[in-house]
N, C-alpha and C positions, 0 to 999 in steps of 0.2 A: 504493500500500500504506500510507502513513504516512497520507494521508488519511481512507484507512477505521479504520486503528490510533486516530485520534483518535474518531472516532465511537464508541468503546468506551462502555457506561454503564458509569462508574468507578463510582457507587451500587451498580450489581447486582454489582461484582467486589468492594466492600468487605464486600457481604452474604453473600456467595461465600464470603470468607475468616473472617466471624465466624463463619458457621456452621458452619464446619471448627473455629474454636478450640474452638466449644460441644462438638462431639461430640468431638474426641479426648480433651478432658479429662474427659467425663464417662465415654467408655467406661474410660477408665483407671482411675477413679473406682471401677467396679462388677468390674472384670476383673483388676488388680492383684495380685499374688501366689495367685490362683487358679490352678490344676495346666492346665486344659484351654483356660484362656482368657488366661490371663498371655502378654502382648503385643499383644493384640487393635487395641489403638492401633496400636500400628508397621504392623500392616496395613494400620489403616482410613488411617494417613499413606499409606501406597503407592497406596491406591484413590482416593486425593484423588487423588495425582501423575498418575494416568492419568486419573481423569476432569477435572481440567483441560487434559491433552490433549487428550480429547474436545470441550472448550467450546471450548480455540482453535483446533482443526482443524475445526469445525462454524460457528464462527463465520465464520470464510471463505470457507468452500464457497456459493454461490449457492443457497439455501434453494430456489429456482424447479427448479432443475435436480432433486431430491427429489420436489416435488412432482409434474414432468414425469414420473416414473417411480415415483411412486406405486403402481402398479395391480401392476406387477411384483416391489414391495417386499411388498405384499398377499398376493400368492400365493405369495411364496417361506416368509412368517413364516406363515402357515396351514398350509403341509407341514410344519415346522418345529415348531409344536405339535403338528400331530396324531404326528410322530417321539416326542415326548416322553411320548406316551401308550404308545408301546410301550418305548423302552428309557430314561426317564426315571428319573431314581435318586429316592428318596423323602427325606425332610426334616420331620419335625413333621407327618405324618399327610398333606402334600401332595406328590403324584408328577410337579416340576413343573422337574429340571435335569437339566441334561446336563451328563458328566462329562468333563473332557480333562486327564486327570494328578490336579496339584494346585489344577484351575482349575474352577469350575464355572460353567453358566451358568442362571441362570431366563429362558426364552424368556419367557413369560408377562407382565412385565416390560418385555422389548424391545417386546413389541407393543402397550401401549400407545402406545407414540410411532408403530409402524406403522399403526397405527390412526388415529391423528392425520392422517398426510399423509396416506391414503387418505380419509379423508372429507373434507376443505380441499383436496383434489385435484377430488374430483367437484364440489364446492359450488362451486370458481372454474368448472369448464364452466356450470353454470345461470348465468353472466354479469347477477347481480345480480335475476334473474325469481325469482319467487313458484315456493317447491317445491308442487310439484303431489302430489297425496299416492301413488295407486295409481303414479305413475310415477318417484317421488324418494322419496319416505318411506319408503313397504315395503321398497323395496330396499335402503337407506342402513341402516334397520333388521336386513333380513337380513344382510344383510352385519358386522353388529357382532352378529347372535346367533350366527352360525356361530362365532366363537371363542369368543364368552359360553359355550357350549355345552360347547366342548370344554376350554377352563379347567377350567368346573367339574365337568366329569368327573372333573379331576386333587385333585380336592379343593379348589382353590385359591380359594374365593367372595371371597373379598377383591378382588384382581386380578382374576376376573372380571364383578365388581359395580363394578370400575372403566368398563368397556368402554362400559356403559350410560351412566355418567355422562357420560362423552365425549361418547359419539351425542347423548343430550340439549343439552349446551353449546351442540353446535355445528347441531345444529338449530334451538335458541332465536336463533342469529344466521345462519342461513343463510337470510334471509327466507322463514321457514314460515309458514300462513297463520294468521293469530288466532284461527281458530276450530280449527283443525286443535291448534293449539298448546294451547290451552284444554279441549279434548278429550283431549287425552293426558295433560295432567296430571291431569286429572279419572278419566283411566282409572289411571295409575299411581298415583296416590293413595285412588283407590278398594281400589287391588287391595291395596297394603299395609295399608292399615285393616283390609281383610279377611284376609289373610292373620294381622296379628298377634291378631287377635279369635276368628282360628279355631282359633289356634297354644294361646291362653290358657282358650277352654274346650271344647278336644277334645285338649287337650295330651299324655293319654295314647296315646290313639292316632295321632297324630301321631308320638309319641315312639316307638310301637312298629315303625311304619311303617319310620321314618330307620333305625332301626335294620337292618330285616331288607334294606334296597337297604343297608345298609353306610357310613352315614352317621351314625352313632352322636355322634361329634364335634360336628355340629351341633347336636345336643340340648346336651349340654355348655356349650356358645356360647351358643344362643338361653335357657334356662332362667335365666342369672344378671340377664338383662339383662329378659323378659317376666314369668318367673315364677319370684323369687328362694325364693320358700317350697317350690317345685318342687326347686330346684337340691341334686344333689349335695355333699357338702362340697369334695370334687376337682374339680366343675364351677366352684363359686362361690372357690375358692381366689385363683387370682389375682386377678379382679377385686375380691373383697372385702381382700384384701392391698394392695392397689393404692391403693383409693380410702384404707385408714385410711393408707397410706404418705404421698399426697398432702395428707392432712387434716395432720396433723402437721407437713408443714412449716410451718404457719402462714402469715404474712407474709415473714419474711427467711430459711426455713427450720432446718436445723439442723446445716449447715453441710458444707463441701467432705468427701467423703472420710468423715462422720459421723451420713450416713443410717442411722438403728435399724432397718429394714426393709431397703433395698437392700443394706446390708452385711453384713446376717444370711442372705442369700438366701432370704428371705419372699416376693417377688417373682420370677418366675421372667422369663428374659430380658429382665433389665435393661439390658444389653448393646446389646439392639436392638430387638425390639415394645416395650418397657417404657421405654424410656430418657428417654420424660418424665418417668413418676413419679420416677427419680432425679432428674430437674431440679427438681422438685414438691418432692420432700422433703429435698434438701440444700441449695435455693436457695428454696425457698419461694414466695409468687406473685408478691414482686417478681421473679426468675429468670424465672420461668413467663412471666409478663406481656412480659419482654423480649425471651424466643426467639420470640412470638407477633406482636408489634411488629417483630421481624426478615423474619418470614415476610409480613406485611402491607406492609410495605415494597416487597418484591420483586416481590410481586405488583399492588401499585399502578406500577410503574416497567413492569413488561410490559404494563400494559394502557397505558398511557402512550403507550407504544413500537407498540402496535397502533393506535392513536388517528391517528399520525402515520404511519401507513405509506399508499402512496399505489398500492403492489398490493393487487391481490383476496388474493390466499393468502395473505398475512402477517396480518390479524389473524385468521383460520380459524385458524391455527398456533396462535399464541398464545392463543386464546380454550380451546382445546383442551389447549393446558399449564397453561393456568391451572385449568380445571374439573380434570385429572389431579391437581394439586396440594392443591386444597381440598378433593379427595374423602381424599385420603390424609391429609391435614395434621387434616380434620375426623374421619374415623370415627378414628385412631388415640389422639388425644386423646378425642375421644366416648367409646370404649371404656373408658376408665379412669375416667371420671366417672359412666357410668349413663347416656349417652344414643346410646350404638351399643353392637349385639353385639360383643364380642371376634373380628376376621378375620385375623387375624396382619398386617394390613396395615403398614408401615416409615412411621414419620416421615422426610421428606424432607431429606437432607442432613445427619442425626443418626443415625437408628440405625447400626448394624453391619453390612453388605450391599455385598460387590463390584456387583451388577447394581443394583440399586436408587438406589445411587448413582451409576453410571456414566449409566445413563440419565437421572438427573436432572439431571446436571451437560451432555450430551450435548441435552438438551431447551432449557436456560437457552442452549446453544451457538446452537440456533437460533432461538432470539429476539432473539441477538445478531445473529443472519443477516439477521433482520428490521430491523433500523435500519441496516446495510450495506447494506445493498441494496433494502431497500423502497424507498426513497425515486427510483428510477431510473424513467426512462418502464416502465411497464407492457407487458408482452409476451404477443401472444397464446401459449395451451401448447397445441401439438398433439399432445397426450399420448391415449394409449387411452385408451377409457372401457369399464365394465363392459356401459352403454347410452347408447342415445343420448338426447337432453333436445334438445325442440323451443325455438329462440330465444323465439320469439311464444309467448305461450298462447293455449292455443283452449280 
C-alpha cells in the first residue's frame, strides 16, 4: 500500500487543490449575500470532500477490474437514462436528474465516464489489430448514438455532443484505419459546414421547424453564435453580457469581488456555466491565462501517465478523459468568446455542480489507477463482448 501511496502524481493533486481554491473563491465571489445562492461555497466545499473520496477510493480500485465489466456498466447506465426520460425532474429547459431528497443526480454526466470504459473495454479485445470498419466502427458508433440519442431527447446537447467527442478520441487511437479515419473526418466536417451554411441561409425555416418539435431553445443558442443580427435580444443577452464582461477585465482585471457585470447580475449563472467570465472580468487575462495553464498542466501529466502505462486499457482510459475534458474545458470557454454555441456545458473542477464534479474528480481517480497499476505484467480480460473481433484480419 505505501508503495502505491508513493506513486501518487503529487503535480495532478497540487492541480487538484488549486482548482478547488479557484472555484470556491470565485463562486463566493458571485453568490455572497444573495437570498437563493448565499453559501453556495460551503457546498461546493462539501462536493470537493466527496469527490476527493471518489479520486482516492478510485485511485485504488484496479482500473482493469472496470474495465473487465465494462459491458455490464453499459447497460445498466443506458436503462438509467432512458429512466430519466420518464421520471426525470427538469432544470434550465433540460429533463436530465433524478431526485433522492435533497440530493440530485445528472445520469447524463455519469455516463460519460460509462462511456469511456465501455469503449477502452472493447478497443483492448481488438489486441492492438486495425479496427475493421463494418465490424468495429459501426458498432463502437452505434453504440455511442444510442445514448447521443436519448440525451438529447432530454434537451441536454451539450452532454450529449460530449459522447461523440469520446467515440472520436478514442477511435483516433484505437488503431483505425487512415483512410477510414480520413473519411470521417471528411464526413463530419463536411456535415457541419453544411449544417451551419444551411442553418444561416434557411434560418427561418429552420427556426420554424425547432420550434414546432419543441426545441425553441436551440434557436436561442444557435442565432447569437451563427446569426447575431438574427438573434433575439433575450437570445443574445448572455453571451453578449458575457463577452463585454470579459473584455473589460482587460489585463489584471478589475478586481476580486468588483466585477461591474458579474456583481450586477448582467450575466446570468455566474455561479457555474458563466464562472469564467467572473475569472475574465475580476482577474483579467492574467487570471484567465493561469486557470488555462492549470488545466494544460493536468492534462499534459495524464497523457504522461498514458505514455508510461505498459496495459492496453490504461491509455484508452485516459485518452478518453482527456478528449471528455477539452470538449468541456473548450466549448465552455468557446461559448463566451464567439467560437461555440452557448450548451450549458460546466467548466471542469470550477463551476457549481454536485455531479459534474464528482465525476471529474472520480475520472482524474482513474488515471490515478493508471500509474498504480499500469505498470504490472498485462492480463488477459475475459470480459463479454457486445461481439466478437476476429485476432487475424482477413
Amino acid at each position: 500500500m505505501l508503495q502505491k501511496i508513493k506513486k501518487i502524481d503529487g503535480v495532478i493533486l497540487v492541480i487538484l487543490v488549486l482548482l478547488m481554491v479557484v472555484s470556491i473563491f470565485s463562486i463566493y465571489s458571485v453568490t455572497h449575500g444573495r437570498d437563493k445562492l448565499d453559501g453556495s461555497h460551503i457546498k461546493m466545499i462539501k462536493f470537493y470532500i466527496l469527490g476527493f473520496i471518489a479520486f482516492i477510493g478510485l485511485t485504488f480500485v484496479d482500473y482493469r477490474l472496470l474495465v473487465k465489466y465494462a459491458l455490464y456498466v453499459y447497460v445498466t447506465g443506458i436503462g438509467v437514462l432512458v429512466l430519466v426520460s420518464f421520471i426525470g425532474t427538469e432544470q434550465n429547459g433540460a429533463q436530465g436528474w433524478l431526485k433522492f431528497g435533497s440530493f440530485s443526480l445528472q445520469p447524463a454526466e455519469l455516463f460519460k465516464l460509462i462511456l469511456i470504459l465501455f469503449l477502452a473495454a472493447v478497443l483492448v479485445r481488438k489486441n492492438k489489430n486495425k479496427l475493421l470498419f463494418w465490424r468495429d466502427v459501426v458498432p463502437l458508433g452505434l453504440m455511442s448514438l444510442l445514448p447521443f440519442l436519448i440525451v438529447l431527447s432530454q434537451n441536454d446537447l451539450g452532454n450529449a455532443l460530449s459522447y461523440i467527442v469520446i467515440l472520436v478520441g478514442l477511435l483516433w487511437i484505437g488503431n483505425i484505419k487512415f483512410t477510414h479515419a480520413l473519411i470521417g473526418l471528411l464526413i463530419i466536417g463536411g456535415s457541419a459546414a453544411a449544417g451551419i451554411m444551411s442553418y444561416i441561409h434557411y434560418h427561418d425555416e429552420i427556426k420554424d421547424f425547432l420550434t414546432d418539435i419543441g426545441r425553441s431553445h436551440w434557436v436561442e443558442r444557435f442565432d447569437p453564435w451563427l446569426v447575431p443580427e438574427e438573434a433575439t435580444a433575450k437570445a443574445s443577452y448572455h453571451t453578449k453580457n458575457a463577452k463585454m464582461a470579459i473584455a473589460s477585465g482587460g489585463m489584471s482585471g478589475e478586481g476580486y469581488m468588483e466585477g461591474s457585470s458579474v456583481q450586477t447580475d448582467r450575466v446570468p449563472y455566474t455561479y457555474s456555466d458563466s464562472i469564467f467570465v467572473q475569472i475574465a472580468e475580476e482577474f483579467g487575462f492574467v487570471g484567465s491565462a493561469l486557470v488555462l495553464l492549470l488545466y494544460f498542466i493536468l492534462i499534459h501529466r495524464m497523457i504522461l501517465i498514458a505514455l508510461e502505462c505498459k496495459d492496453r486499457g490504461g491509455p484508452f482510459l485516459i485518452v478518453g478523459i482527456v478528449a471528455m475534458m477539452l470538449y468541456q474545458i473548450f466549448e465552455n470557454i468557446g461559448a463566451f468568446i464567439g467560437l461555440m454555441p452557448l450548451t450549458g456545458i460546466t467548466l471542469p473542477f470550477i463551476s457549481f455542480g454536485g455531479t459534474s464534479l464528482l465525476i471529474n474528480m472520480a475520472s482524474i481517480g482513474l488515471v490515478m489507477s493508471v500509474r498504480l497499476h499500469g505498470q504490472e505484467v498485462e492480463e488477459d480480460l475475459p470480459s463479454p463482448t457486445i461481439y466478437s473481433s476476429p485476432v487475424k484480419q482477413g
